[in-house]
C-alpha positions, 0 to 999 in steps of 0.5 A: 716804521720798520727801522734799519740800522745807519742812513737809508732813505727811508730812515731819513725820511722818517726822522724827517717826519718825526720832527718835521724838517723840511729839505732845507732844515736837513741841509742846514743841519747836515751843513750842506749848501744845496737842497738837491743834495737832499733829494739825492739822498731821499732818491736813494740817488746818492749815500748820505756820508756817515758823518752827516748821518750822524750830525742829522741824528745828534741834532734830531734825536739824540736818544735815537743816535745813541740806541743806533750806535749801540746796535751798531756797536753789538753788532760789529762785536758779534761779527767779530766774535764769529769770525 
């Protein structure tokens, strides 16, 4: 899989697959009530809000959360550094 860095519907839909979770597994572990919530984000219809990105990748795959913020974390010190 090609990742990108942060929520895309194709970066859920991977960590879906990884760990075979189900609309409903990724509700309850984001702490939404409505499994349509999910397919918004699957859909690409809506943002997965930051934090539940997170809260999905903490509970999912916590080596993958920590390499994510890490590239994050790089580049936003690159971006600073070039401006």
């Amino acid at each position: 899989m090609n990742w990108q860095l942060g929520y895309t519907p194709a970066n859920l839909r991977g960590i879906m697959e990884k760990h075979s979770l189900g609309n409903q597994a990724v509700a309850e572990r984001t702490g939404v009530t409505s499994i349509r919530q999910v397919q918004y984000w699957l859909s690409g219809e809506k943002d997965m809000p930051l934090h539940r990105w997170n809260k999905l990748l903490q509970d999912a795959d916590l080596e993958m959360f920590n390499r994510i913020k890490a590239l994050e974390s790089a580049l936003i010190q690159m971006a600073d550094a070039n401006s």
